[in-house]
N, CA, C and O atoms as a GROMACS GRO file, in nm:
protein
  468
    1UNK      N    1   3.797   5.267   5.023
    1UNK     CA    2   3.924   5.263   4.954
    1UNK      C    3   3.965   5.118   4.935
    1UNK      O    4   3.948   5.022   5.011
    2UNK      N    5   4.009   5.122   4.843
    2UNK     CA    6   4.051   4.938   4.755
    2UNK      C    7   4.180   4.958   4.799
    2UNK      O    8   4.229   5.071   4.803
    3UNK      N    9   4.264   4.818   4.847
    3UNK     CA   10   4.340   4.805   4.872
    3UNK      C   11   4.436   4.808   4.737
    3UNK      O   12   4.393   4.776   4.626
    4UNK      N   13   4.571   4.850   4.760
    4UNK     CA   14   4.651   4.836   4.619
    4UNK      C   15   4.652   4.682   4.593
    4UNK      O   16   4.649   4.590   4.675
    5UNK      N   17   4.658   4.680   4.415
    5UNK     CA   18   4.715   4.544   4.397
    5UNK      C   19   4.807   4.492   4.335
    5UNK      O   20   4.803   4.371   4.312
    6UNK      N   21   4.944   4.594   4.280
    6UNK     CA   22   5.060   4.606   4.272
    6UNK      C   23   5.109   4.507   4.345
    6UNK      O   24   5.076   4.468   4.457
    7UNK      N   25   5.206   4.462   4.259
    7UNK     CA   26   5.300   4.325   4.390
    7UNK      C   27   5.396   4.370   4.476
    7UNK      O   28   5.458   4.298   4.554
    8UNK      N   29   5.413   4.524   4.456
    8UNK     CA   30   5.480   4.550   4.602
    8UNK      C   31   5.380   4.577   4.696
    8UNK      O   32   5.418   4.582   4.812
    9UNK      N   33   5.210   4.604   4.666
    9UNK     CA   34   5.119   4.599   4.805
    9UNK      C   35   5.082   4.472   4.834
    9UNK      O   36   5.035   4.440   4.944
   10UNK      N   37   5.102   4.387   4.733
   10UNK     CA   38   5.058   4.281   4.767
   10UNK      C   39   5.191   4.190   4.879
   10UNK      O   40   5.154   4.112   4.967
   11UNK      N   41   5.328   4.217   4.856
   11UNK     CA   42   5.410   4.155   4.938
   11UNK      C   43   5.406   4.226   5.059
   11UNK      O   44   5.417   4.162   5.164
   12UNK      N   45   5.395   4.318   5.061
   12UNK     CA   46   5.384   4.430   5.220
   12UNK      C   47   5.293   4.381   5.257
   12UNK      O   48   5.314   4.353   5.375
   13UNK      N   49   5.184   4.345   5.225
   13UNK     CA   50   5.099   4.296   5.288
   13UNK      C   51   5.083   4.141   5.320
   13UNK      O   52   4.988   4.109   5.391
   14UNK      N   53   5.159   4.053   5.279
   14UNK     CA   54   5.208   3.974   5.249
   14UNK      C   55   5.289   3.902   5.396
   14UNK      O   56   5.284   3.797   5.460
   15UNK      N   57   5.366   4.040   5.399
   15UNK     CA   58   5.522   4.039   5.524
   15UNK      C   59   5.386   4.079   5.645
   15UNK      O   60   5.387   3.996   5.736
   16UNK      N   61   5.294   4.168   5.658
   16UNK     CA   62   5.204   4.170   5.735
   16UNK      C   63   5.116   4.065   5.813
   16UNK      O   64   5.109   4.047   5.934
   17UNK      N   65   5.050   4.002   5.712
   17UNK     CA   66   5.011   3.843   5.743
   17UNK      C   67   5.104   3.732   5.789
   17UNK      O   68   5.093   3.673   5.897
   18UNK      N   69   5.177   3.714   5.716
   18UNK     CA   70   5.275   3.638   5.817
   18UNK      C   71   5.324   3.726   5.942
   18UNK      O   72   5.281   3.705   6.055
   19UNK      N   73   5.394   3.801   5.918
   19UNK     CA   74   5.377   3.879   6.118
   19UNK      C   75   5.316   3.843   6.209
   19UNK      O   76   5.348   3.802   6.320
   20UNK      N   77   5.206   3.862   6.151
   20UNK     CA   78   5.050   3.833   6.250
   20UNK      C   79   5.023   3.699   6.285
   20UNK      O   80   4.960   3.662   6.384
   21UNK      N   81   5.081   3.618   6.186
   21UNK     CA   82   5.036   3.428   6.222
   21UNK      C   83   5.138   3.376   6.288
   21UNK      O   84   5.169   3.258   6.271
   22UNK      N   85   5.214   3.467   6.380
   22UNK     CA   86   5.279   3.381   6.493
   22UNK      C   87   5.193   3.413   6.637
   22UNK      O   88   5.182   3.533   6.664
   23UNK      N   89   5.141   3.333   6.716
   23UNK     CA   90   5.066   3.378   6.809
   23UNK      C   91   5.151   3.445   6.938
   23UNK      O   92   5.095   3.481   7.041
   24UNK      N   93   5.315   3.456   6.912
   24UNK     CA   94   5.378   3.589   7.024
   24UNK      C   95   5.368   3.689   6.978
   24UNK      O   96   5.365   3.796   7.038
   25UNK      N   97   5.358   3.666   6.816
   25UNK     CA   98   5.392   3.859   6.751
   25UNK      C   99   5.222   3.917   6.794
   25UNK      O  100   5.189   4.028   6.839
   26UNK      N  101   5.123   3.782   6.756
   26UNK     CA  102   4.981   3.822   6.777
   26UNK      C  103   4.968   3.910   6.895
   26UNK      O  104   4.950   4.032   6.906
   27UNK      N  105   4.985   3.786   7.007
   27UNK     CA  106   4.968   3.859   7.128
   27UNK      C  107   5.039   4.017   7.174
   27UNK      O  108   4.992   4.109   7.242
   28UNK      N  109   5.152   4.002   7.114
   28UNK     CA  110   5.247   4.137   7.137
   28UNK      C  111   5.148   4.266   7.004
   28UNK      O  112   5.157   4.387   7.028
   29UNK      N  113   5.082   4.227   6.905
   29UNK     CA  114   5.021   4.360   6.913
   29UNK      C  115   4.915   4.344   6.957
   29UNK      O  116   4.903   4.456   7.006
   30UNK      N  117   4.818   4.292   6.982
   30UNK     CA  118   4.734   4.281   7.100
   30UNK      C  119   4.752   4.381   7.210
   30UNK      O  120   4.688   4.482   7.241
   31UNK      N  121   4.901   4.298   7.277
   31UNK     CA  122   4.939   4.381   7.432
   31UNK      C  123   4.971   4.571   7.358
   31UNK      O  124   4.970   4.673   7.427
   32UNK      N  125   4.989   4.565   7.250
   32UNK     CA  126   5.038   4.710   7.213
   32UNK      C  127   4.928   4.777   7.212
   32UNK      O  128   4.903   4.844   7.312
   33UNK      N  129   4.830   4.777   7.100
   33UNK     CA  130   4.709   4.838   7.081
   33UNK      C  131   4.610   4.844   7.234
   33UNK      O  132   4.550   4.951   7.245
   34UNK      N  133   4.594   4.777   7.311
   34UNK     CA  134   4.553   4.774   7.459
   34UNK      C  135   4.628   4.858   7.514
   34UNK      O  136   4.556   4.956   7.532
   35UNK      N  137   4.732   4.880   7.553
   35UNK     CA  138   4.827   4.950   7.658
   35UNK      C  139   4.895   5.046   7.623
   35UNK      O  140   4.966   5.104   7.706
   36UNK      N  141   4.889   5.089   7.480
   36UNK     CA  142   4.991   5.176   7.403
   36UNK      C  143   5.155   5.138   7.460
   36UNK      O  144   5.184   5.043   7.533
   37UNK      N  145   5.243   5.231   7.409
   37UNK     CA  146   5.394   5.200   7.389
   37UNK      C  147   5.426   5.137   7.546
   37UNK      O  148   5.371   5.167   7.652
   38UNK      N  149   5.505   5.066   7.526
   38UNK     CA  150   5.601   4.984   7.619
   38UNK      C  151   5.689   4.945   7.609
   38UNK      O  152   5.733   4.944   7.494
   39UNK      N  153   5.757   4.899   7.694
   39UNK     CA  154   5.886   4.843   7.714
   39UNK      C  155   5.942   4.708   7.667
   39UNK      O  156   5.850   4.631   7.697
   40UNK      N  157   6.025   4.646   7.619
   40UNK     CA  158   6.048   4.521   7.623
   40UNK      C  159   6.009   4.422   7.756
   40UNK      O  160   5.966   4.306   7.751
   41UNK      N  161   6.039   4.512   7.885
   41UNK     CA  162   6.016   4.425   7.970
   41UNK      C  163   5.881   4.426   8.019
   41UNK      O  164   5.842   4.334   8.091
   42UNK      N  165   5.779   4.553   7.978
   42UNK     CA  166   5.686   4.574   8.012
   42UNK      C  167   5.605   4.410   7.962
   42UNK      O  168   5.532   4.330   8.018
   43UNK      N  169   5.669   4.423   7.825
   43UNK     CA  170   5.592   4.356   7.752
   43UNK      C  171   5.650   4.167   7.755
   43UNK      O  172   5.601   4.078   7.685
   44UNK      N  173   5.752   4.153   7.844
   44UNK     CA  174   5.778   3.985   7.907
   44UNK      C  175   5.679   3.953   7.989
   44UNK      O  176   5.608   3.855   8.014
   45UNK      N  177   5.701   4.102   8.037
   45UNK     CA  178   5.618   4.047   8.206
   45UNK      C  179   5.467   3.996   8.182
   45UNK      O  180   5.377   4.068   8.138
   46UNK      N  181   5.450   3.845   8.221
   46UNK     CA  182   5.348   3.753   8.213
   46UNK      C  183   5.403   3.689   8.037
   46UNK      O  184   5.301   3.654   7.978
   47UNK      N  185   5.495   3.674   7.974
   47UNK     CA  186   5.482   3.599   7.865
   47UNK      C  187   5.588   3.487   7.906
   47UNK      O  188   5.672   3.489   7.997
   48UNK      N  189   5.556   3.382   7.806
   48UNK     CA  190   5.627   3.272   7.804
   48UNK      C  191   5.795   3.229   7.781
   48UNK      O  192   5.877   3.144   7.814
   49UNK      N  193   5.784   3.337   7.710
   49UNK     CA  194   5.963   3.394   7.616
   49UNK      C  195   6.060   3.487   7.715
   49UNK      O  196   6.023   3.551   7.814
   50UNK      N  197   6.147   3.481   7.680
   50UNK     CA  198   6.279   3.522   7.724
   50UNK      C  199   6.274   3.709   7.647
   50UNK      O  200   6.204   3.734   7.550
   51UNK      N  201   6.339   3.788   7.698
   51UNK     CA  202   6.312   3.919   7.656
   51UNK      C  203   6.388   3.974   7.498
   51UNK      O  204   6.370   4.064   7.417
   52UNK      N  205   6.482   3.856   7.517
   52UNK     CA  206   6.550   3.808   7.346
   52UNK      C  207   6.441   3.776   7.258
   52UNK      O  208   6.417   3.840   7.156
   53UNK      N  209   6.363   3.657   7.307
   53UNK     CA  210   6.280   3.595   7.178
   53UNK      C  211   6.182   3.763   7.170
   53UNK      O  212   6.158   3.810   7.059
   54UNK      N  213   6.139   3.833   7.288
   54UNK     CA  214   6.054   3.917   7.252
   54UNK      C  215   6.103   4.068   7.193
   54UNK      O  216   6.032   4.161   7.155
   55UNK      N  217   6.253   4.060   7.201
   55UNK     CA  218   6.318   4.147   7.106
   55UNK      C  219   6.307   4.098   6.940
   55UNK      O  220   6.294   4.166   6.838
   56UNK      N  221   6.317   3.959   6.957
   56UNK     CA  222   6.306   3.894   6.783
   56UNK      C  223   6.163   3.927   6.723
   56UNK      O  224   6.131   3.969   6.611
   57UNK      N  225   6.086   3.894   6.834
   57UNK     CA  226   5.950   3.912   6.744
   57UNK      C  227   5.911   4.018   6.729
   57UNK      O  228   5.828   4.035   6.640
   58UNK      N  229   5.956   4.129   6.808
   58UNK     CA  230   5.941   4.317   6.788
   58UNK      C  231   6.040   4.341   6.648
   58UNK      O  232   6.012   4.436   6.575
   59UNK      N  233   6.144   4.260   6.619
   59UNK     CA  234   6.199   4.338   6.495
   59UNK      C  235   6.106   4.292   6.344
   59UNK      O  236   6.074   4.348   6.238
   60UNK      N  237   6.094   4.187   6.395
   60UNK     CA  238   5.981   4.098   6.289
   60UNK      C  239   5.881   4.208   6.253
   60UNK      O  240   5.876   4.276   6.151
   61UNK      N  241   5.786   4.210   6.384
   61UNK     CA  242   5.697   4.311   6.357
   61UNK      C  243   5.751   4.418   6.305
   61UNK      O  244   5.677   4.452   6.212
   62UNK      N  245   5.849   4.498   6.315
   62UNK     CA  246   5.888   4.638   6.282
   62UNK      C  247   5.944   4.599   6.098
   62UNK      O  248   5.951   4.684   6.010
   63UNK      N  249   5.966   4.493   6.087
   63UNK     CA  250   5.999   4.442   5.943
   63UNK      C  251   5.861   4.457   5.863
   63UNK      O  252   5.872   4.484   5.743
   64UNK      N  253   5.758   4.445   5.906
   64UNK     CA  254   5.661   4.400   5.870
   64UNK      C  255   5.553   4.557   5.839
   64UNK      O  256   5.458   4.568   5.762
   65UNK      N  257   5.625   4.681   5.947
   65UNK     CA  258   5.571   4.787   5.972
   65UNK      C  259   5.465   4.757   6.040
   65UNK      O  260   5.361   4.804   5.994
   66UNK      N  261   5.456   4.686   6.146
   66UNK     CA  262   5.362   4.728   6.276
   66UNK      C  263   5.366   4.781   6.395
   66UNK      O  264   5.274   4.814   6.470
   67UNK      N  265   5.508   4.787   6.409
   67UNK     CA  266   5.562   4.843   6.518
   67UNK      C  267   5.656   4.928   6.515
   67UNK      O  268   5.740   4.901   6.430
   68UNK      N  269   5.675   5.019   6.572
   68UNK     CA  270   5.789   5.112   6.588
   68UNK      C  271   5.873   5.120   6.729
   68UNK      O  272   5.813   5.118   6.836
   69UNK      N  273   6.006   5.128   6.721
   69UNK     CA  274   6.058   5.138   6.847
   69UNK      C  275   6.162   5.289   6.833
   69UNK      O  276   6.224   5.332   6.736
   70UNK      N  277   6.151   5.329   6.936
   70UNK     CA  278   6.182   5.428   7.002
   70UNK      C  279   6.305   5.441   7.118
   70UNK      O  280   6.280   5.362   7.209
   71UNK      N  281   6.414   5.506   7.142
   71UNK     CA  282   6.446   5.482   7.264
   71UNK      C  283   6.427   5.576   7.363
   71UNK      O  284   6.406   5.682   7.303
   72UNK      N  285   6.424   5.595   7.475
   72UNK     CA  286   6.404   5.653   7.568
   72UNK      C  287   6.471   5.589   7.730
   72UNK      O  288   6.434   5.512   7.818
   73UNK      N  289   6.576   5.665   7.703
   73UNK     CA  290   6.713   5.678   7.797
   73UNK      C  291   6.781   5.526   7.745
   73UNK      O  292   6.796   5.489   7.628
   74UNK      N  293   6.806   5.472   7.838
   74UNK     CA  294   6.846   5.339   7.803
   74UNK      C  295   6.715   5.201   7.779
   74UNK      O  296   6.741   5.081   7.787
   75UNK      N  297   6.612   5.247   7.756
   75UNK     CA  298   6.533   5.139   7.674
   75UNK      C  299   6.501   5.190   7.576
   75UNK      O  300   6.531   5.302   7.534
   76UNK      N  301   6.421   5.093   7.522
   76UNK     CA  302   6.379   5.143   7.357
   76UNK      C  303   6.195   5.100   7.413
   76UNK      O  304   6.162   5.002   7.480
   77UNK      N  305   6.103   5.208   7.358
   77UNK     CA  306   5.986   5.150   7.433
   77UNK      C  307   5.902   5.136   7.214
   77UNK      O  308   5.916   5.196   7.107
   78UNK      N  309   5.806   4.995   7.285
   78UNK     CA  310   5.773   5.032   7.137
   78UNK      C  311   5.603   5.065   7.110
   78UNK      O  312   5.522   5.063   7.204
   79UNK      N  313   5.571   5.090   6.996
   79UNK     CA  314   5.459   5.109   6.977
   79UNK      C  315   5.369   5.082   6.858
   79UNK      O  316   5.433   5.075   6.753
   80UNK      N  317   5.260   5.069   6.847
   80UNK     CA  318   5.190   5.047   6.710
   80UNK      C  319   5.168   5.133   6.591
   80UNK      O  320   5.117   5.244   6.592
   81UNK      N  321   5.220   5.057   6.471
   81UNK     CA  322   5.210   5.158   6.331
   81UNK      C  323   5.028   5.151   6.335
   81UNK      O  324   5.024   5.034   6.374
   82UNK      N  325   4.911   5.182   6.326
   82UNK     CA  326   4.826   5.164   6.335
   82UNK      C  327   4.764   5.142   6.155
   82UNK      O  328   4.686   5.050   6.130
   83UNK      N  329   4.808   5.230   6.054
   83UNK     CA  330   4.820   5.262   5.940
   83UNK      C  331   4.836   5.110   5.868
   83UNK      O  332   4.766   5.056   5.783
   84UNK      N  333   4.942   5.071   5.927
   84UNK     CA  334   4.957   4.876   5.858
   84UNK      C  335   4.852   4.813   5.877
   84UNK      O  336   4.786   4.781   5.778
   85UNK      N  337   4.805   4.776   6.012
   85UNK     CA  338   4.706   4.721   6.064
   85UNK      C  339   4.552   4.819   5.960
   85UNK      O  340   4.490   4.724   5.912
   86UNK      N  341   4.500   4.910   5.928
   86UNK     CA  342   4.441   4.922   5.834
   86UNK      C  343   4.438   4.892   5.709
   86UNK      O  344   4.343   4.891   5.632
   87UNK      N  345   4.602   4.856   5.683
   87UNK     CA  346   4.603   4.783   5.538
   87UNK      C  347   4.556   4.645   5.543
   87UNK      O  348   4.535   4.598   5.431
   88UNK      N  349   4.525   4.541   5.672
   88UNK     CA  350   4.586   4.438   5.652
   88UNK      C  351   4.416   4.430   5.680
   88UNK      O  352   4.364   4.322   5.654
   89UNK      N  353   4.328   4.541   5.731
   89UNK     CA  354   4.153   4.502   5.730
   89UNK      C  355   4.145   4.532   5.629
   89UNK      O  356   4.074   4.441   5.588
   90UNK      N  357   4.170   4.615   5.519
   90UNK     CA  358   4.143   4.705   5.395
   90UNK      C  359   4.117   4.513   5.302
   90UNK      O  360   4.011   4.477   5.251
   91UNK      N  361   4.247   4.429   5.309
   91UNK     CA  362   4.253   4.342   5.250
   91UNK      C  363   4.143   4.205   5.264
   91UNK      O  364   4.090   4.136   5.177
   92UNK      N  365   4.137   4.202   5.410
   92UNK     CA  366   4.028   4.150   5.466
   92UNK      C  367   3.927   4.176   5.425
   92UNK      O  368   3.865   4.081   5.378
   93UNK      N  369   3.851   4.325   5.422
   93UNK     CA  370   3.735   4.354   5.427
   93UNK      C  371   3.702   4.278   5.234
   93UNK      O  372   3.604   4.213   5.195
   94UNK      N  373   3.808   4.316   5.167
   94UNK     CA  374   3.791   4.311   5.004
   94UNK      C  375   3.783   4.160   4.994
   94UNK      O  376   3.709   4.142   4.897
   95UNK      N  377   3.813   4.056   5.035
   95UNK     CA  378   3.833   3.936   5.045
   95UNK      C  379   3.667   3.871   5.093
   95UNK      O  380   3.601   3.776   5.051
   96UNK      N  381   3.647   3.965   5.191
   96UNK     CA  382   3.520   3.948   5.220
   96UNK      C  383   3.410   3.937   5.189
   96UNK      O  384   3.324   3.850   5.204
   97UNK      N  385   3.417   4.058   5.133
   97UNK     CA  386   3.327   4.147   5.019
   97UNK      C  387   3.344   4.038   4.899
   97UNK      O  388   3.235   3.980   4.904
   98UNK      N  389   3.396   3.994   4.825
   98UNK     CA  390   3.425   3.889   4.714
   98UNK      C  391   3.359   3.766   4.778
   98UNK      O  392   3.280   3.708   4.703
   99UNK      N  393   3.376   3.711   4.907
   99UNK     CA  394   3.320   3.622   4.901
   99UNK      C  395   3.154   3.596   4.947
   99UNK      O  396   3.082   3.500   4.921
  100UNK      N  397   3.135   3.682   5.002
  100UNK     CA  398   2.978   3.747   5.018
  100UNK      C  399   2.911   3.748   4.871
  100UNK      O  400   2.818   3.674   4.839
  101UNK      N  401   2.970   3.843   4.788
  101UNK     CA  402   2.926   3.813   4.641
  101UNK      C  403   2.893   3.658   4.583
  101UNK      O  404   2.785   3.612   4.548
  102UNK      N  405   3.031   3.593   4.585
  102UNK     CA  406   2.999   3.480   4.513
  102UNK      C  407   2.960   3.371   4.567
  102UNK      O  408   2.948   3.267   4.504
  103UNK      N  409   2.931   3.385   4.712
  103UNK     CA  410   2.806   3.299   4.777
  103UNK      C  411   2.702   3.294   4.752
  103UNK      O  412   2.637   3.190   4.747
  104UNK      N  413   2.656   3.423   4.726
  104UNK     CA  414   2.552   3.470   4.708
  104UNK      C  415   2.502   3.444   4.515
  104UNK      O  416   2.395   3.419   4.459
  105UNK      N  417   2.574   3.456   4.490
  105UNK     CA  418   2.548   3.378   4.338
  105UNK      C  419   2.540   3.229   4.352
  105UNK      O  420   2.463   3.154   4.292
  106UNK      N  421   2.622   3.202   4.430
  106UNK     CA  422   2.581   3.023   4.409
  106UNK      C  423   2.443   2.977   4.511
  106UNK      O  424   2.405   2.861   4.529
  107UNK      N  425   2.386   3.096   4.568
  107UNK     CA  426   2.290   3.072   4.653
  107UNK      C  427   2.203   3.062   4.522
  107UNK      O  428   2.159   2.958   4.472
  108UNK      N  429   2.186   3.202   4.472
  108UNK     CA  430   2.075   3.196   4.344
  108UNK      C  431   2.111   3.105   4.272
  108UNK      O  432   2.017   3.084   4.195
  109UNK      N  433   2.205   3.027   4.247
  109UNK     CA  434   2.186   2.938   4.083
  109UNK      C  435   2.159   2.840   4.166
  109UNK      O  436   2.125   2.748   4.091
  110UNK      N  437   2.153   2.796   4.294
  110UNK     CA  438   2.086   2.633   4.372
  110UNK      C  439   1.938   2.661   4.336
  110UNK      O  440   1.875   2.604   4.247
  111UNK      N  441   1.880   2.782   4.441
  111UNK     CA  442   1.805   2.838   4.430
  111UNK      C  443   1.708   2.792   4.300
  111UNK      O  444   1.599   2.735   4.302
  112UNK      N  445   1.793   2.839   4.182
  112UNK     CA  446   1.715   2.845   4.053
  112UNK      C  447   1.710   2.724   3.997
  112UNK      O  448   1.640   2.709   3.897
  113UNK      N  449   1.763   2.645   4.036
  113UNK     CA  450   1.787   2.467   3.971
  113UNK      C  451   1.721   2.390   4.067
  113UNK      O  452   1.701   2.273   4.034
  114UNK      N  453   1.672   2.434   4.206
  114UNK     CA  454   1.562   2.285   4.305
  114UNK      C  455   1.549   2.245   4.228
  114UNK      O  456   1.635   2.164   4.192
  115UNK      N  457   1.417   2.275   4.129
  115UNK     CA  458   1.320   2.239   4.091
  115UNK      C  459   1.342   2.155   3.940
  115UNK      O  460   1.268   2.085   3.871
  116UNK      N  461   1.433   2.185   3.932
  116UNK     CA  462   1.470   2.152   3.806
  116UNK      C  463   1.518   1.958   3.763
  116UNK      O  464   1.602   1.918   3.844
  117UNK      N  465   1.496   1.901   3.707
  117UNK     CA  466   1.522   1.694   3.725
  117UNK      C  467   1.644   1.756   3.687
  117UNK      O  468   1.745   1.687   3.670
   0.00000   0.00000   0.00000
């Protein structure tokens, strides 16, 4: 499946990549996809940030649709959209795929010119 290329898939995906290029939001889906749903505090405990900054970067993510939060009694525990994170390889993989191709063409036209003064 080809990723959409409409400029509303392209900005969703867009708000996705940036999500991902902060290395707390990184690590926080990291810690999600490893451990499934957790807590805010589940998810301080051993980080560098204050349970504020890691409330900021959970809404980010949830802006972004990678995360979902939930509450349960008086916390909110959160968890991974998994579905985003397939959009955001879908884009990868096509990016990939394009450049595999046109390597591979400039392999053959070197290729075909060595020999050539």
């Amino acid at each position: 499946m080809s990723p959409s290329r409409t400029p509303g898939a392209v900005e969703e995906s867009a708000r996705v990549f940036d999500a991902l290029g902060d290395p707390t939001r990184l690590d926080l889906v990291t810690r999600l996809c490893r451990g499934g749903p957790q807590s805010i505090a589940s998810l301080t405990s051993g980080a560098d940030v204050t349970r504020q900054a890691i409330a900021k970067h959970l809404r980010v993510l949830e802006a972004a649709g990678l995360v979902r939060g939930r509450r349960e009694g008086r916390e909110s525990r959160w968890e991974m959209e998994p579905r985003r994170l397939e959009v955001a390889r879908e884009y990868l993989a096509m990016m990939s795929e394009r450049w595999t191709t046109r390597l591979a063409a400039l392999k053959r036209h070197v290729e075909a010119t060595a020999g050539e003064p």
